[in-house]
matplotlib code that plots the C-alpha trace (Angstrom):
import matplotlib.pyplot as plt

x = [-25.3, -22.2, -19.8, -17.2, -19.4, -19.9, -16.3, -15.5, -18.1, -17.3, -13.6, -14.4, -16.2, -13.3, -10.5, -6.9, -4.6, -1.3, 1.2, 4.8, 6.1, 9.9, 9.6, 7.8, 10.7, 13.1, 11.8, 10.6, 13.0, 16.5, 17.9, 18.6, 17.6, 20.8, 24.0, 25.8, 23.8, 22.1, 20.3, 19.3, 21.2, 18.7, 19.4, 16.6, 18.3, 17.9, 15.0, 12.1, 9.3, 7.5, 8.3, 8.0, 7.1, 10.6, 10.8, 7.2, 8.6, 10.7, 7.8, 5.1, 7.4, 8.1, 4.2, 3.6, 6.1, 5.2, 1.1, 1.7, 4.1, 6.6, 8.7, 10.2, 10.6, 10.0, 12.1, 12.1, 10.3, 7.2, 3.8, 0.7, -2.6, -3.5, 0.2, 0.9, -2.5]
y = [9.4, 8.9, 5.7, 7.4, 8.3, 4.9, 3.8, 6.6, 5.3, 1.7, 2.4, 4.0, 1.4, -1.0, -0.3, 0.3, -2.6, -0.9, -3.3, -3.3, -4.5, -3.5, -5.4, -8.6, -8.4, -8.5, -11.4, -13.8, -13.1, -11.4, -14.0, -15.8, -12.9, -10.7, -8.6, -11.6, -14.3, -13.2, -16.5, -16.9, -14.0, -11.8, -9.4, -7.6, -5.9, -1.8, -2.7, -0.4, -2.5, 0.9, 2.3, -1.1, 1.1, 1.7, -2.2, -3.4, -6.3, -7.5, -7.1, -8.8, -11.5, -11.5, -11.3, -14.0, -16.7, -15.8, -15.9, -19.3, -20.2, -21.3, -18.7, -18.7, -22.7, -25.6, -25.8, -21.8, -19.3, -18.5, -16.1, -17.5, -17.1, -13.3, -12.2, -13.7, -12.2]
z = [-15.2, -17.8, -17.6, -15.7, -12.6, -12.5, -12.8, -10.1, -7.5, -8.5, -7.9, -4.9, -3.4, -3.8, -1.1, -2.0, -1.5, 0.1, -1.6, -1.5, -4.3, -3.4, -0.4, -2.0, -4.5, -1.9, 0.0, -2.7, -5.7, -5.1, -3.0, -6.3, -8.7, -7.5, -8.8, -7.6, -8.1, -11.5, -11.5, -15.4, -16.2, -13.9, -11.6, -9.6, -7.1, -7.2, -10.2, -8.6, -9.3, -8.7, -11.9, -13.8, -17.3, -17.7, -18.3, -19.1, -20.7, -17.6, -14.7, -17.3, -17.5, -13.4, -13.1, -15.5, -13.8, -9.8, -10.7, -12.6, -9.2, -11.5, -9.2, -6.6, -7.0, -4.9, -2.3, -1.6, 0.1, -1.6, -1.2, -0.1, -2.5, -1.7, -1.6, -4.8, -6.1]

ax = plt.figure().add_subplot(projection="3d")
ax.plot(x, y, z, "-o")
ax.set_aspect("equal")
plt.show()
């Protein structure tokens, strides 16, 4: 059998996580991360985080700071473990 079979069945055998990345956006970052409030000159309202190759560069950043839980800070609401996975 060839290395994509395996990958195929592999990939298979792992279930889909049904994320929704908008919505996790909206809970955990926009409050401060807004037109208005453009906390550290950023704004993440109406960014679709669904079509995050149009600004790799911003989300890997975004990614980067929520997995480290440097965001949101103390103080603010904040993911558990598997929703911040």
């Amino acid at each position: 059998m060839n290395s994509s079979g395996r990958a195929s069945r592999a990939a298979a055998a792992v279930p889909a996580l049904k994320v929704d990345h908008a919505a996790f956006v909206n809970e955990y970052c926009t409050t401060c991360h807004s037109a208005k409030g453009k906390t550290a000159g950023l704004s993440l309202e109406g960014v679709d985080p669904n079509k995050a190759s149009t600004n790799a560069a911003l989300w890997e950043k975004v990614i980067r700071k929520v997995r480290t839980g440097s965001m949101p800070p103390q103080g603010m609401p904040a993911p558990d473990a598997a929703e911040r996975d």
